[in-house]
C-alpha positions as CSV (number, residue, x, y, z in Angstrom):
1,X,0.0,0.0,0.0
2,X,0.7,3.5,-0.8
3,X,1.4,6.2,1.9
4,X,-0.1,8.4,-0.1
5,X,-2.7,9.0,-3.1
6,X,-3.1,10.9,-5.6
7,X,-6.9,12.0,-5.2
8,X,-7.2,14.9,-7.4
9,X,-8.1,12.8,-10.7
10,X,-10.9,11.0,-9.2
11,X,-13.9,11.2,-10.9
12,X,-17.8,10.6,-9.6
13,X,-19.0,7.3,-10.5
14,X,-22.5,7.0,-11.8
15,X,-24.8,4.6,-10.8
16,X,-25.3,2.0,-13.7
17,X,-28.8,0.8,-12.4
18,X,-30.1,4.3,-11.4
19,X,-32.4,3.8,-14.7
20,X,-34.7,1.0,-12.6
21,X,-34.8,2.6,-9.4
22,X,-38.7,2.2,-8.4
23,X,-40.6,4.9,-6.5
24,X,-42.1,4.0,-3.4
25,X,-46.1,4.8,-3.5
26,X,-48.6,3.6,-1.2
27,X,-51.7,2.3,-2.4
28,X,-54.9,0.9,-1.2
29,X,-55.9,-2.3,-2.5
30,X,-58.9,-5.2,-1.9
31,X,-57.7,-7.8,0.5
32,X,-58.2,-10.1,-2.2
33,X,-56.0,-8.5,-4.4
34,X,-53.1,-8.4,-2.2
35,X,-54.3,-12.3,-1.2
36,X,-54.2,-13.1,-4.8
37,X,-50.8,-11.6,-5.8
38,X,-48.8,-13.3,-2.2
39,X,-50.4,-16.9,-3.3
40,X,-48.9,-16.6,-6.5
41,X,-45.7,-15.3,-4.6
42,X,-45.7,-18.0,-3.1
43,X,-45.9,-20.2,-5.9
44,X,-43.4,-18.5,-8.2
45,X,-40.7,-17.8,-5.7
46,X,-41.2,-13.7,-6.9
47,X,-41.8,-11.1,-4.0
48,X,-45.8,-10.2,-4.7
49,X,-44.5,-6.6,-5.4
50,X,-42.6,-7.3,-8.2
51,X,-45.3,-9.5,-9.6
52,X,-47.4,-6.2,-9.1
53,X,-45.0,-4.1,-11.0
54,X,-45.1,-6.5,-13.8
55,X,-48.4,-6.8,-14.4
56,X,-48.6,-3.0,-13.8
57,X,-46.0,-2.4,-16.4
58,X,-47.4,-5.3,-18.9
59,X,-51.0,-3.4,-18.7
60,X,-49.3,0.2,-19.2
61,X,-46.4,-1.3,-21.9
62,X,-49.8,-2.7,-24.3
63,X,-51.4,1.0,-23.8
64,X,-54.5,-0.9,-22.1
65,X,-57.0,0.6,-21.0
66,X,-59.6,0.0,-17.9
67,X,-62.9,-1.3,-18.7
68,X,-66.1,0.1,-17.3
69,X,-67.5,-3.0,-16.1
70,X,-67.6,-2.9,-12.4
């Protein structure tokens, strides 16, 4: 090891995966919603928030709209 370094040509690194960062929100579901999304957690080994996200992004990614139905 050095006694000393040179510090004056560092340069900031930037974050490679600051692209993906997610925003926390908080949101108010059904129960069976949130019921429905930790079974299938459970079942794919994925935390129930990403399966969220995915679905979220899937539905928003096709341009989808909501249906009137309920």
């Amino acid at each position: 090891m050095r006694k000393e370094y040179d510090l004056t040509k560092l340069t900031k690194a930037s974050p490679k995966y600051t692209k993906r960062l997610k925003e926390p929100v908080t949101i108010r579901l059904e129960p069976q919603i949130i019921a429905y999304f930790k079974d299938l957690s459970n079942k794919t080994g994925l935390p129930y928030q990403s399966l969220l996200n995915f679905v979220l992004r899937d539905y928003a990614n096709q341009n989808k709209k909501p249906s009137a139905n309920w």
